[in-house]
N, C-alpha and C positions, 0 to 999 in steps of 0.2 A: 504494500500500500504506500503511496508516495501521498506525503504532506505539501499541501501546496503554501507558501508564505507569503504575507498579505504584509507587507510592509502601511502603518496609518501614517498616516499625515495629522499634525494640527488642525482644528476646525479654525477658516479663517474668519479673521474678527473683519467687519466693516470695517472700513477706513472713512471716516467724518473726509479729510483731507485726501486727497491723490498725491500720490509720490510724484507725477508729474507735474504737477502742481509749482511746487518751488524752482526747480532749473526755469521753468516758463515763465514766472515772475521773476525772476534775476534777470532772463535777457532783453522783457520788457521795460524793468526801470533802466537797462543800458539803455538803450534804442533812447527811451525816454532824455538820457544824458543827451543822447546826442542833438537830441531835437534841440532840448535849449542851449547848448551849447551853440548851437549853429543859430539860434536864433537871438542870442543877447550876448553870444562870445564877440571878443576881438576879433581882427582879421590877423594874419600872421604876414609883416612886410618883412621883403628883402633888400637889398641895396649892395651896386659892388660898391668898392671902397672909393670912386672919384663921386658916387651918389647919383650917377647919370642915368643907371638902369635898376629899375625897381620893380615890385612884383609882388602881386597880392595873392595870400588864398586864404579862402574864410578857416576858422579853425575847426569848425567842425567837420570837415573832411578830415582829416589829423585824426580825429575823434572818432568817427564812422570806421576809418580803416582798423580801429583798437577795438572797438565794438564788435566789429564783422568777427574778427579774429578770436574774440572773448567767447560769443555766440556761437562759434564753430567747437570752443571747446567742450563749451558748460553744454551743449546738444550733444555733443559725442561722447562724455561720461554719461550724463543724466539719461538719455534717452536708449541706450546700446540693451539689446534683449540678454536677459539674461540677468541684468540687474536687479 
């Protein structure tokens, strides 16, 4: 006679809160940075040293490009199955 084994599991509790929940609120208050960054940041100027050629770019691109990268991360821990 062969015994078959039933390995249990824990009965799973409700979760009030989604574990995806928090990564997805982190990369919306980024986003959110960068809105008002771009929208009440300084510009970022350049100049060579005789001052003749100058060059503007708003700072929140600066910002976006940290953001995008932050976003890519906090999604690729947080969201990866398995977790």
């Amino acid at each position: 006679m062969t015994e078959k084994v039933v390995e249990s599991r824990p009965p799973r509790e409700p979760r009030l809160v989604p574990h995806e929940l928090w990564p997805s609120l982190a990369i919306a208050v980024m986003w959110l940075a960068v809105l008002l960054v771009a929208l009440f940041g300084p510009d970022i100027e350049t100049s060579n040293a005789a001052g003749t050629n100058t060059s503007t770019v708003p700072s929140g691109v600066v910002v976006a490009l940290f953001a995008f990268l932050a976003s890519w991360v906090v999604a690729r821990h947080a969201f990866r199955r398995g977790a």
